[in-house]
N, C-alpha and C positions, 0 to 999 in steps of 0.2 A: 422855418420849414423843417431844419434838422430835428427841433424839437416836436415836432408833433410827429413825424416819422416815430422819434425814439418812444413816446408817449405810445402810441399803435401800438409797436411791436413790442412792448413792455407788459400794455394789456392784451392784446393777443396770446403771449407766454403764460401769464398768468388764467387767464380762460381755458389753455390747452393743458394747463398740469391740472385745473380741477376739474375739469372733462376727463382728464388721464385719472386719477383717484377715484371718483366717484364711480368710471367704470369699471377701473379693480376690485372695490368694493363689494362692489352689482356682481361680479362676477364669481369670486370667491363666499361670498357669502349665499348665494343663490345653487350652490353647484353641490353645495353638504350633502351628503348620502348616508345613509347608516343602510348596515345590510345587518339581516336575523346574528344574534351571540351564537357565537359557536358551541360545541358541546363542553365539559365540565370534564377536563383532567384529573385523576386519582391524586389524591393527595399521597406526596410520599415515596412516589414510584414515576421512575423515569422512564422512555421508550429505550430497547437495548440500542446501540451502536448498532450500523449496519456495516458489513464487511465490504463496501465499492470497490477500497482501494487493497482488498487483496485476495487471491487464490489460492488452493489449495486440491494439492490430489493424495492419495496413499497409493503407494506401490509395491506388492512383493516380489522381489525379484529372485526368480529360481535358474535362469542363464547367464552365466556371466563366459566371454569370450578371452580366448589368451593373444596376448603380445609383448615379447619379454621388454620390461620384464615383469611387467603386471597382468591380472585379471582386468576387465571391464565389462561395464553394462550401459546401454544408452537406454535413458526412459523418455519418450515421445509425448508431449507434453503444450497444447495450443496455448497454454495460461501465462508461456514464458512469452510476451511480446518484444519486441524490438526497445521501445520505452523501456520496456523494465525490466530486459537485460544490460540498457547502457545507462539507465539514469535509474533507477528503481535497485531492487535487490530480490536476490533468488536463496532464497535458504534452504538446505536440504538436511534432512534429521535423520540417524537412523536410529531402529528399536534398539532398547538395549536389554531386550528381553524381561526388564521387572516394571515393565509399564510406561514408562517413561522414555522419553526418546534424546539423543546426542545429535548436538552439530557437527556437521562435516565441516572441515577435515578433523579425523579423529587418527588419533596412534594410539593403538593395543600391544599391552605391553606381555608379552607372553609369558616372558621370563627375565633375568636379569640381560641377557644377551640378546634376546631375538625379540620383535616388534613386526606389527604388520599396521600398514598406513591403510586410510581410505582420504581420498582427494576427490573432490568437485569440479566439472566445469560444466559453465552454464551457455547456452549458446540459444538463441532465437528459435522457440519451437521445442527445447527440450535442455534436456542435460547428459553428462558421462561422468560415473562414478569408477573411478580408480580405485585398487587394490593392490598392495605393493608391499611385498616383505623386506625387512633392512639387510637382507643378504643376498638379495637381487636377481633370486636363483629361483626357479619353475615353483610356487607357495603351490600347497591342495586349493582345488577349486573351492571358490567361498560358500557357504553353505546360505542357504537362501537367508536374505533379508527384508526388513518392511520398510521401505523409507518414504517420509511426508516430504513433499516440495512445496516449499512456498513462495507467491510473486509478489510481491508489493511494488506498487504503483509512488512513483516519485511520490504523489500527493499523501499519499500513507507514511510514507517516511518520511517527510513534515511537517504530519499532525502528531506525532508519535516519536518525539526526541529520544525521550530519557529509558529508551526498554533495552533491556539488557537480550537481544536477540538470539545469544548462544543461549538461551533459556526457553525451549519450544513452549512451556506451560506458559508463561509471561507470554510470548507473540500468540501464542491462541488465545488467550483472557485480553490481550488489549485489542485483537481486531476481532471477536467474538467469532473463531475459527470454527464451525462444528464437524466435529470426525464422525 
């Protein structure tokens, strides 16, 4: 009796895995689809990078407010999110009049003795740019400046290792910035 039970379920198993095959079979092969070729890429030329993972504003700033013992200016700014104040990065450039623009923080060396700072801080919804002479005494109000803010999105800043970020030309060439 044991052996005809085990005979049974020996071919029953055997019945149920080629029932199971022939229906994968049947199924996968029956299911092929092809849809129309798509269009023909240019040879040679790639789509630009698209800028998701960052923002950018220009700002000239002609009020700057006092508090000794610096000038300041706050620039108002929705592009600085919560992310990408605490996990991302906020770069701020200013002109340096021959085209080109400097990372904040920058020290202007006036003369061999006297130096005026500019400092960053970035906060959710904007920034405050400091202004601060090294002799800590009432500096002339700053004379208007154009400064570029940029956000980058943590996910930018992990596709994007190796860029030397104190270099405004470099972060606008690798996230395809346009001014």
């Amino acid at each position: 009796m044991k052996t005809t039970i085990k005979h049974i379920t020996l071919k029953t198993a055997k019945v149920a895995a080629a029932a199971f095959v022939i229906c994968g079979l049947a199924l996968t092969s029956s299911c092929k689809k092809e849809g129309p070729a798509g269009p023909q890429g240019v040879a040679g030329t790639n789509g630009a990078d698209g800028n998701a993972n960052v923002q950018s504003t220009t700002v000239t700033v002609s009020g700057w407010s006092y508090s000794a013992p610096s000038y300041y200016t706050n620039i108002t700014w929705s592009g600085i999110t919560s992310s990408i104040n605490t996990d991302g990065a906020v770069l701020v450039y200013v002109s340096n009049g021959g085209g080109g623009f400097s990372q904040l923080p920058l020290t202007m060396y006036l003369s061999s003795t006297y130096s005026s700072t500019m400092e960053v801080i970035s906060y959710t919804g904007g920034v405050t740019i400091y202004w601060t002479d090294s002799d800590l005494t009432t500096p002339a109000t700053p004379p208007n400046y154009t400064f570029k803010v940029v956000a980058i999105a943590p996910a930018g800043l992990a596709a994007h290792p190796g860029i030397d970020y104190k270099n405004y030309a470099a972060v606008k060439a690798a996230f395809n910035i346009k001014d």
